[in-house]
Structures are given as structure tokens and as C-alpha cells.
N, C-alpha and C positions, 0 to 999 in steps of 0.2 A: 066592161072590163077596162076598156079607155078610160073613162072616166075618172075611174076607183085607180088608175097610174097616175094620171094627170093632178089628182088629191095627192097622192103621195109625193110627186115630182115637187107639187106647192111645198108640203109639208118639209119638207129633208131641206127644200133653198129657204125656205122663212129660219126652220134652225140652225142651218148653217150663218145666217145673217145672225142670230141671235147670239151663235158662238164666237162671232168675230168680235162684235159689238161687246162682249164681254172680257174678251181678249185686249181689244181694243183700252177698255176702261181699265185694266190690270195693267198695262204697261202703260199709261198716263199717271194712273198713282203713283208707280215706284218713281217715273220722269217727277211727279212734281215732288218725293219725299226727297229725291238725291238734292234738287232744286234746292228746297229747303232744309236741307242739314247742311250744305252748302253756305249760302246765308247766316244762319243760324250762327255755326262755326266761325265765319268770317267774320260776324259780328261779337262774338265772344273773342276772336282776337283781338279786334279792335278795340274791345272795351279793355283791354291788360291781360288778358290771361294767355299761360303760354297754350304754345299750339297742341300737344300732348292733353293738356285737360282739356281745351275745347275743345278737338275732335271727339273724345271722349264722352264729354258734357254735349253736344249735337246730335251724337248719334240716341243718347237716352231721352233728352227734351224732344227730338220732335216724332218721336214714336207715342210718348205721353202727353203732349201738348196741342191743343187746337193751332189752326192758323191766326187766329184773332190774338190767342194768349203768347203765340211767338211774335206778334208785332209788337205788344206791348211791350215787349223787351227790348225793341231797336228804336223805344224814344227813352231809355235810362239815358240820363246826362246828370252831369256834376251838380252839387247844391253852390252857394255861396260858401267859398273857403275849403271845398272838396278839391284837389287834383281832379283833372280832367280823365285820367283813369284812375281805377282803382289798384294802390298797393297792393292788395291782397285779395284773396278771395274772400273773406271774410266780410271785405269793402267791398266786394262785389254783390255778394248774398244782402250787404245791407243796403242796396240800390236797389236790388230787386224785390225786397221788403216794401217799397214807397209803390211797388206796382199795385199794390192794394190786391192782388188775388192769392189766395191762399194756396191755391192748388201749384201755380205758378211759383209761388215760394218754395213750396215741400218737394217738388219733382225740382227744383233749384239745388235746392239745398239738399238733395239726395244724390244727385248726380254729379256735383262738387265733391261730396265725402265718398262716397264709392269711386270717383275716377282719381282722386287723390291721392288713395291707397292702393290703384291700381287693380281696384273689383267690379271697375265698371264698364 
């Protein structure tokens, strides 16, 4: 009978570890998603847009975007003869056109036109 306690006492602290540990990893992701809509956001102000689209435009990008595909975003710079921000959104969508990813583009340019009109 000791024994067959002793198993159980194992059993109930290994998943107890296992619930933390999961726990653990749930509140690390939301830390690094606020992290990165943070970023994200800040970086879309700084590229021009007012603060209303880009918060707007952060919250949709990095629910649908890898981490790799939001970096790509914070090396858009000006071409030769471009403003160093972009006038418009429009200018903005077509900088992020030169990032070469499609996906990048369409969740872009989705979440431009829906926070625009205020659906997003």
C-alpha cells in the first residue's frame, strides 16, 4: 500500500510540474505577443501612419504573421526620390510590396483596408 501512495504522490507532483510548465509557456506567449504588437505598432508609427491605424494594423499583423515576416517589415526604407515616410498608406502598402512575401503583403493590405474603415 506504501508503495502504490508513493506512485501516486510521484504521479500528481510530475503533473503538477507539467501544469506549471504549461502555464508557464501561456503566459510567455501573451508576454512576447504584447512585446510584439508593441514593436510592430511603434514601427508602423514611425514608418507615417497615424496611431489609430497602427494600433489597429498591430493588433491584426501579428496575430497573422510569423516573427521572421514582422522583421522584414522594420528594414522597409525609402527608395531613391521616395520621402523617408510614406504620404499615405497606399505608400506604405507599396513598401511593403518590395518585401517580396505575399502573405506579408495580403494580411498588409488587409489590415490597412479594414482598420481604415474602422472593421478592424
Amino acid at each position: 500500500m506504501r508503495n502504490r501512495s508513493f506512485a501516486a504522490d510521484k504521479a500528481a507532483a510530475s503533473s503538477a510540474r507539467i501544469a506549471g510548465l504549461m502555464l508557464g509557456a501561456v503566459m510567455l506567449s501573451a508576454c512576447a505577443q504584447t512585446i510584439a504588437k508593441s514593436r510592430v505598432e511603434s514601427a508602423l508609427i514611425d514608418a507615417g501612419l497615424g496611431e489609430r491605424n497602427a494600433t489597429c494594423m498591430a493588433e491584426r499583423m501579428v496575430d497573422r504573421l510569423s516573427i521572421s515576416q514582422l522583421r522584414k517589415l522594420e528594414g522597409l526604407k525609402a527608395q531613391n526620390g521616395e520621402s523617408a515616410r510614406p504620404t499615405t498608406l497606399d505608400g506604405y502598402i507599396d513598401r511593403v510590396r518590395r518585401v517580396g512575401d505575399a502573405e506579408v503583403l495580403a494580411v498588409t493590405s488587409s489590415s490597412a483596408a479594414l482598420c481604415a474603415v474602422g472593421l478592424g
